[in-house]
C-alpha positions in Angstrom: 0.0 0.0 0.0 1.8 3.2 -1.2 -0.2 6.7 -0.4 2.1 9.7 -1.7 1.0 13.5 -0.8 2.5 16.7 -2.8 2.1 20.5 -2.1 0.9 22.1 -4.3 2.0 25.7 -4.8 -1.2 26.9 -2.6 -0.5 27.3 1.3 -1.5 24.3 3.2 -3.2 22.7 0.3 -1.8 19.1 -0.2 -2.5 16.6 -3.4 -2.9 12.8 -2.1 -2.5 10.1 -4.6 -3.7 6.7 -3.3 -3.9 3.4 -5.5 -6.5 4.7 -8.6 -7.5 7.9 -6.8 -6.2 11.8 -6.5 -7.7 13.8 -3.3 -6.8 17.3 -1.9 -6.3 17.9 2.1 -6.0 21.8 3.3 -6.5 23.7 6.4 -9.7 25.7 7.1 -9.6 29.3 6.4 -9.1 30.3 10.2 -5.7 28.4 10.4 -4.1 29.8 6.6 -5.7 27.4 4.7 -8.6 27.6 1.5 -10.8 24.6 3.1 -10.6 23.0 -0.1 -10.2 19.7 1.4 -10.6 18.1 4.6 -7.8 18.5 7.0 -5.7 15.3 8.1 -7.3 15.1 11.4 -10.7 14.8 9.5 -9.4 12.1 6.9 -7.9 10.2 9.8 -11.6 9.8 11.6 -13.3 9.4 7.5 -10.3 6.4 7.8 -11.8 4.5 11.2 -15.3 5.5 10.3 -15.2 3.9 7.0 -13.5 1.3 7.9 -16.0 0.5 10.6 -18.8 0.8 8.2 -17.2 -1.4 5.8 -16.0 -4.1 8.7 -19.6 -3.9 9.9 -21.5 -4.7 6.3 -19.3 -7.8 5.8 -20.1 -9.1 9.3 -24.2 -8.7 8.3 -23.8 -9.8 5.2 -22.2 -12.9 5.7 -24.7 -13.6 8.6 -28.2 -12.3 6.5 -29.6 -9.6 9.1 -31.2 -6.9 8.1 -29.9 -4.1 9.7 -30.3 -0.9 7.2 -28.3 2.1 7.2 -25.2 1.8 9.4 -24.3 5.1 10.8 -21.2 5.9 12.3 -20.4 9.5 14.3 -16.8 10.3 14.8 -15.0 13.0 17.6 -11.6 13.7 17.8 -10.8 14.8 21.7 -7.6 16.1 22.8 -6.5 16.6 26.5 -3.1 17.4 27.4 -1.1 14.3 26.6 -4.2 12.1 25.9 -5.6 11.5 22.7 -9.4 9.9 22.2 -11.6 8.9 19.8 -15.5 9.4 20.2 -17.5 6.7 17.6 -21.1 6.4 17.6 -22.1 3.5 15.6 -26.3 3.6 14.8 -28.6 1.2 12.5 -31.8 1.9 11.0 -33.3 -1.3 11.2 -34.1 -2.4 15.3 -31.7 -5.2 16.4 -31.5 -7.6 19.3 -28.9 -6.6 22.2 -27.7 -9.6 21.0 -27.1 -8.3 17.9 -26.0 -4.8 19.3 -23.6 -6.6 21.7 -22.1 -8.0 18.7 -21.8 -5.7 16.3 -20.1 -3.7 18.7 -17.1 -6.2 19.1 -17.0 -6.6 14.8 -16.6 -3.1 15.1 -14.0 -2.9 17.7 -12.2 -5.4 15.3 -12.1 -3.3 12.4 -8.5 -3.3 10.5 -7.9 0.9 11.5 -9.6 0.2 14.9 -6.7 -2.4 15.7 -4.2 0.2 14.1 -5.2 3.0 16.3 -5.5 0.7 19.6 -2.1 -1.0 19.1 1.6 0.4 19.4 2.7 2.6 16.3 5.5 3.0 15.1 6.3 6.1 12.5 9.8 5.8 10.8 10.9 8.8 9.1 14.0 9.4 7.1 14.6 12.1 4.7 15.0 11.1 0.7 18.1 13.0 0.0 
């Protein structure tokens, strides 16, 4: 997997090219940026919501319930040294708490979940 981002001439404005697709990132206008993209806290909560999502429709669909519309709600809280994520997960279809009780741990299971939960490790060298 090989994600490479470029500036692009415009303050804070940033072009990301992923597998087959181009996307932009900025900063909103209040912190020197054009808003003409999300900003990379925003793409890294569209990453563990959509994910999530994703995780979630495999688990139904492999078992047959109905659930409708899977919602998910993300917050990005920061305190001092502490860093927390806020995920509201909601169906439009009424399930068991059985269901419910197990949807929950599919979604705590999610690839980007297990990621964000786990130890990371950035490495970072410069390409002289």
């Amino acid at each position: 997997m090989n994600t490479t981002v470029i500036s692009s001439g415009t303050n804070y404005k940033v072009v990301i090219y992923t597998g087959n697709h181009t996307m932009l990132a900025d900063e909103p206008v209040d912190k020197g940026g054009k808003d003409l993209g999300p900003n990379p806290f925003e793409y890294l909560l569209s990453a563990l919501g959509s994910c999530t999502v994703i995780t979630l429709q495999m688990y139904v669909q492999r078992k047959g319930w109905e659930v409708g519309q899977i919602s998910v709600e993300l917050d990005l809280l920061r305190k001092e040294s502490v860093t927390s994520f806020e995920r509201k997960i909601s169906f439009s279809e009424k399930l068991s708490n059985e269901q419910h009780e197990r949807l929950l741990q599919i979604a705590n299971a999610c690839p980007v979940h297990k990621i964000l939960t786990n130890n990371i490790e950035i490495n970072t060298k410069l390409n002289i």
